[in-house]
MDTraj code that builds the backbone (N, CA, C; nanometers):
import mdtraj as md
import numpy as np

residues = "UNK UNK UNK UNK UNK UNK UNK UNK UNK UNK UNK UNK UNK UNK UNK UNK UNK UNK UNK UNK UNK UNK UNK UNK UNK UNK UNK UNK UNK UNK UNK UNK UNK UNK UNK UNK UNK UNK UNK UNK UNK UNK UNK UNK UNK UNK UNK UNK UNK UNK UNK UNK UNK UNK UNK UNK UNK UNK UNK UNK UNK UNK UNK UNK UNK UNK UNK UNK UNK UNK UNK UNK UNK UNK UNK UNK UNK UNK UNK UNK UNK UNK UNK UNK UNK UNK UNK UNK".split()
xyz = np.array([
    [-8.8706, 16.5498, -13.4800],
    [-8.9973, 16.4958, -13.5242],
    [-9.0508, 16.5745, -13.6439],
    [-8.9874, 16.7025, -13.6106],
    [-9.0317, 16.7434, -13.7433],
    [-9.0180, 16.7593, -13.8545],
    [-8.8905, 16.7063, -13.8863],
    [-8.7978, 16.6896, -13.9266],
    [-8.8190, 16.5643, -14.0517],
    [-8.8583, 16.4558, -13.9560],
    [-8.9440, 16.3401, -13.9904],
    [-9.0551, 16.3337, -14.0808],
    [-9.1403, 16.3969, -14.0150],
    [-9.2679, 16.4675, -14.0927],
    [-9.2208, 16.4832, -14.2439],
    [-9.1355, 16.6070, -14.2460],
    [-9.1371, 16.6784, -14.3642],
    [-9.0613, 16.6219, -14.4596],
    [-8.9477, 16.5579, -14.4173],
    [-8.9482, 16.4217, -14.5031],
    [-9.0303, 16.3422, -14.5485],
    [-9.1047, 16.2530, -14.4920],
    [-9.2374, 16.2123, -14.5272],
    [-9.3470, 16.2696, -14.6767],
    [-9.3690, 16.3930, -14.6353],
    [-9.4082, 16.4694, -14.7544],
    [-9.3424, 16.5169, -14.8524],
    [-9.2186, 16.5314, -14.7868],
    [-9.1323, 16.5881, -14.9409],
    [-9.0811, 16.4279, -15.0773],
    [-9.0805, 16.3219, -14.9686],
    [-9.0700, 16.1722, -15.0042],
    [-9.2359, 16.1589, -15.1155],
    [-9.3279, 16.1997, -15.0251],
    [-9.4582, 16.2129, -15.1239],
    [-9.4670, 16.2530, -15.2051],
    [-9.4354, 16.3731, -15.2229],
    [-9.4500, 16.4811, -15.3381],
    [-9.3316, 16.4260, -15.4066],
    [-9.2404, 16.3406, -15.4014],
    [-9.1403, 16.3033, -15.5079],
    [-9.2239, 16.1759, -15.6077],
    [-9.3116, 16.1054, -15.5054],
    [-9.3602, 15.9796, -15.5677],
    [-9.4593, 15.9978, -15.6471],
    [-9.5098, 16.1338, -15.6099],
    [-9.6202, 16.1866, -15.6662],
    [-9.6235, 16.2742, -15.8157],
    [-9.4778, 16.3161, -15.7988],
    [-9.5083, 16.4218, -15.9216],
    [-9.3602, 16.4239, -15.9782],
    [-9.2334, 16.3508, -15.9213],
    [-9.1234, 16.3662, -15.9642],
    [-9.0733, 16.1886, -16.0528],
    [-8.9949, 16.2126, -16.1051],
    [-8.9173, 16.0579, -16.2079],
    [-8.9088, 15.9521, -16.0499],
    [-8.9154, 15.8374, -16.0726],
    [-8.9064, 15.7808, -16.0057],
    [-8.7753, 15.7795, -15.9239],
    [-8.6663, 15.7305, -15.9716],
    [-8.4888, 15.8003, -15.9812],
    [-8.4690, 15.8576, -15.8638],
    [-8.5641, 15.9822, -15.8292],
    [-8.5180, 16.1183, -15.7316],
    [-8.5859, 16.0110, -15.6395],
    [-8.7567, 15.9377, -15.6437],
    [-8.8104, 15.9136, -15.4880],
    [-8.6863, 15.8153, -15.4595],
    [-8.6579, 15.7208, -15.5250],
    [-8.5313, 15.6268, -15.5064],
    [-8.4605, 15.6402, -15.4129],
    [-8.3622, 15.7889, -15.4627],
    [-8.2218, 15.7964, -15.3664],
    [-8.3202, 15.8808, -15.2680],
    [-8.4409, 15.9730, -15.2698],
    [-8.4490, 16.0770, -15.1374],
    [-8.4953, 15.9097, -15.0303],
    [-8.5671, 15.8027, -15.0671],
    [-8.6074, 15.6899, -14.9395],
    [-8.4775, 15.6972, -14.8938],
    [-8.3888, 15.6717, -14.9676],
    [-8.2459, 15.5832, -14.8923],
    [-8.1683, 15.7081, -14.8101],
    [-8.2014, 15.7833, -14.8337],
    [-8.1213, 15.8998, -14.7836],
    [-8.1912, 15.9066, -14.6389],
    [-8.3319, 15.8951, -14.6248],
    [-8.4329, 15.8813, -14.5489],
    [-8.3931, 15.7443, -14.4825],
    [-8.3137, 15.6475, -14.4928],
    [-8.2903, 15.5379, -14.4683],
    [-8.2071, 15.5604, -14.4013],
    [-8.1004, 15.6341, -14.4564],
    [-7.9958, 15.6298, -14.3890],
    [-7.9782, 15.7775, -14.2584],
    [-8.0513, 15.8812, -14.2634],
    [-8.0645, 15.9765, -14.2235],
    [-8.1463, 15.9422, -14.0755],
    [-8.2693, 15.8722, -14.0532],
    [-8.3576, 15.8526, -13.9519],
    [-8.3099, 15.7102, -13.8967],
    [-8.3654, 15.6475, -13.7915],
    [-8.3792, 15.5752, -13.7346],
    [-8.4810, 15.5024, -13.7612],
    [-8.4896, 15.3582, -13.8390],
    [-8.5626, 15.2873, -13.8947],
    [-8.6905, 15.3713, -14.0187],
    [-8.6466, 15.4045, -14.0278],
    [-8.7573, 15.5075, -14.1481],
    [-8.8448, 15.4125, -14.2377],
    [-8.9595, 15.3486, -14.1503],
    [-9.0604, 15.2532, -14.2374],
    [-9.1295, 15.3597, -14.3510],
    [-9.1341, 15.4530, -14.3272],
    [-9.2630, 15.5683, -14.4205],
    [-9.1834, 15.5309, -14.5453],
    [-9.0697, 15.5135, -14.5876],
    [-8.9998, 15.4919, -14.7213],
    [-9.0694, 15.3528, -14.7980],
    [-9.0148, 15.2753, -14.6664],
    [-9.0605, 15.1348, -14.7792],
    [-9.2552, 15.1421, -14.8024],
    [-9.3625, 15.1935, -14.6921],
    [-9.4247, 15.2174, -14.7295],
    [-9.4784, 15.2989, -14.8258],
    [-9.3760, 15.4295, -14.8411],
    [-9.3864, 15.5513, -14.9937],
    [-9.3680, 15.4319, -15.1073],
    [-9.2786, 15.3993, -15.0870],
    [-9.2422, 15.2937, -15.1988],
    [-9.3862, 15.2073, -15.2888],
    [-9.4167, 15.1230, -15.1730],
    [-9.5623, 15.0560, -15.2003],
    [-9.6430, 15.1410, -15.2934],
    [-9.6649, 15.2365, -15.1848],
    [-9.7661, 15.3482, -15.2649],
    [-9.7229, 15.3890, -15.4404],
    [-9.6069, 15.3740, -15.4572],
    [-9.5359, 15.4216, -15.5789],
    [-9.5598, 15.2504, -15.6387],
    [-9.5361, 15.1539, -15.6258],
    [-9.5737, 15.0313, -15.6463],
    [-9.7332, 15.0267, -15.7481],
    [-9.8270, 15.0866, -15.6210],
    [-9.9225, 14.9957, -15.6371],
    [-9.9806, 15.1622, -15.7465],
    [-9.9256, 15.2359, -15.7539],
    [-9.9847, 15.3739, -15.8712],
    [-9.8792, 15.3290, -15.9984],
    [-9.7842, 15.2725, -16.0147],
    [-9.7047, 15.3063, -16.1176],
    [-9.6272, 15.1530, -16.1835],
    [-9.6701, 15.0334, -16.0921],
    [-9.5311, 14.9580, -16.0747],
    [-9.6253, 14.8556, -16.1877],
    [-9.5262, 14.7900, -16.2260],
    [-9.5353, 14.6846, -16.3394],
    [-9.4287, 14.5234, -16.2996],
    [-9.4641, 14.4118, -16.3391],
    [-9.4047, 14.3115, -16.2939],
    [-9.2559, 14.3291, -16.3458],
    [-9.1842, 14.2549, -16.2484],
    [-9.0453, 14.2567, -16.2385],
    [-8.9671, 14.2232, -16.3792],
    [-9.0042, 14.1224, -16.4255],
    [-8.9222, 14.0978, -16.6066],
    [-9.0628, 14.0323, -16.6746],
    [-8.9919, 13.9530, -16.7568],
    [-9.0769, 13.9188, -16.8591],
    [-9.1226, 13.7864, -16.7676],
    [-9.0715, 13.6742, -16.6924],
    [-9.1470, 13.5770, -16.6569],
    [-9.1559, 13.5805, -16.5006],
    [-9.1511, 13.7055, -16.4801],
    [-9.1350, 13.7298, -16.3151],
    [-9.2635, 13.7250, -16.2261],
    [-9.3062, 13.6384, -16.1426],
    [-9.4216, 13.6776, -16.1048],
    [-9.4087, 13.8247, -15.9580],
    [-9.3041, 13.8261, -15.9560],
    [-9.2865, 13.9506, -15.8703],
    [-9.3609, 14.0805, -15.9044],
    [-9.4449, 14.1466, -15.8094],
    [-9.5084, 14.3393, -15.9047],
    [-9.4629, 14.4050, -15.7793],
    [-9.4463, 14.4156, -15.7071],
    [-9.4298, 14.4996, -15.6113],
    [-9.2395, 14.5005, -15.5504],
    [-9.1612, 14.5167, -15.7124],
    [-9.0374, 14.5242, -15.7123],
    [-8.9517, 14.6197, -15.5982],
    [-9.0050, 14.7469, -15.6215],
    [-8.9550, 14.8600, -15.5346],
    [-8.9929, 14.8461, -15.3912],
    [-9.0814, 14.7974, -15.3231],
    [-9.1142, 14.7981, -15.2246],
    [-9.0647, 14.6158, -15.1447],
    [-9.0278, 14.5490, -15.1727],
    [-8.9214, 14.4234, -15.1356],
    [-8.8214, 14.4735, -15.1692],
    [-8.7561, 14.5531, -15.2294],
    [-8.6433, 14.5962, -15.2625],
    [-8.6005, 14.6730, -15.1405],
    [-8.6711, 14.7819, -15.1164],
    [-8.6893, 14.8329, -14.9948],
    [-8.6858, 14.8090, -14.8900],
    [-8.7989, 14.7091, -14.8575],
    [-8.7743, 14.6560, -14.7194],
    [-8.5850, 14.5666, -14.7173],
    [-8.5824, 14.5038, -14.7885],
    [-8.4347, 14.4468, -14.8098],
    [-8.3336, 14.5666, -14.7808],
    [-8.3233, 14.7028, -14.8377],
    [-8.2305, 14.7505, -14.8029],
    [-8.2599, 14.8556, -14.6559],
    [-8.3638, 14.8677, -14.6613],
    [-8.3820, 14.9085, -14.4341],
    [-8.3386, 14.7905, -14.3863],
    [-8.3633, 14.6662, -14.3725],
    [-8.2907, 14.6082, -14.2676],
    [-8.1313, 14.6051, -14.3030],
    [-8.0872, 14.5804, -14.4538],
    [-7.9266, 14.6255, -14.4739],
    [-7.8952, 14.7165, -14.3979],
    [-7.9326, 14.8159, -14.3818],
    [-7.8912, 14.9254, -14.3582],
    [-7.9036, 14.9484, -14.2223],
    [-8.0310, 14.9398, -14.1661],
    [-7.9940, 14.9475, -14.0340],
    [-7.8529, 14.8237, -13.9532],
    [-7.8510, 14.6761, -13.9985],
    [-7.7792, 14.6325, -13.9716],
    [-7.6435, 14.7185, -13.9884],
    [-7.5868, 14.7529, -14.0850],
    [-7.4872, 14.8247, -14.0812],
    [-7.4894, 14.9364, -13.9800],
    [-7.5826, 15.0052, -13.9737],
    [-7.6293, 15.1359, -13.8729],
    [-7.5353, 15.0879, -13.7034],
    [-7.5863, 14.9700, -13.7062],
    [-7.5789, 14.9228, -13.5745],
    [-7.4621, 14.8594, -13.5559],
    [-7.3816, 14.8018, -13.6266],
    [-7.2423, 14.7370, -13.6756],
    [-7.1366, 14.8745, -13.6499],
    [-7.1870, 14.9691, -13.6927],
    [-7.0902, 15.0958, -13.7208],
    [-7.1360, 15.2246, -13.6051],
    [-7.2371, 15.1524, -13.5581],
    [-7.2785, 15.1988, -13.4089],
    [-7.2900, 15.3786, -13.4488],
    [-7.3831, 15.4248, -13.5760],
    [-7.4415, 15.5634, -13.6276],
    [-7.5335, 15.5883, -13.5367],
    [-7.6330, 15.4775, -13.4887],
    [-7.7898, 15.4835, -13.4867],
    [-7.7656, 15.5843, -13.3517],
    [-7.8869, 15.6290, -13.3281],
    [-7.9202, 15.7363, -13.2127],
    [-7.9551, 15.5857, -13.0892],
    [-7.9174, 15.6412, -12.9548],
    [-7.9749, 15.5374, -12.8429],
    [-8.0315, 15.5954, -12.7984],
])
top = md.Topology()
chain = top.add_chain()
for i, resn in enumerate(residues, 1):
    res = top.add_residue(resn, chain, resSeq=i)
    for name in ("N", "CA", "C"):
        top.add_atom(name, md.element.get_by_symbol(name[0]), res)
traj = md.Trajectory(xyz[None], top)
């Protein structure tokens, strides 16, 4: 759990003060490391709604990184569970 936590904040302090790039791979790592790890796709949002800009030029999509996100937690856990990683 605590473990969890400090991920969480170290995930913060990436969204907060580091290139976007690093919060990127530390969510997925966080994705792939925990057991359903929502705090990512929510870090994400948060990085969204401080930094994010619409998807292309005629995209009505703005909240790119964070659907992106949720899309690759359920990838991933599906695989998790396919390849039978996850904790029971």
């Amino acid at each position: 759990m605590i473990l969890r936590i400090s991920a969480f904040f170290i995930l913060l302090f990436s969204i907060l003060f580091l290139p976007f790039w690093i919060s990127v791979i530390l969510a997925f790592m966080g994705m792939i490391y925990f057991n359903v790890f929502w705090e990512a796709s929510m870090l994400l949002l948060l990085s969204d709604l401080l930094y994010g800009t619409r998807g292309g030029k005629n995209s009505p999509i703005i909240f790119v990184s964070f659907i992106a996100s949720i899309i690759i937690l359920l990838i991933v856990e599906f695989i998790k569970t396919k390849l039978d990683f996850h904790k029971k």
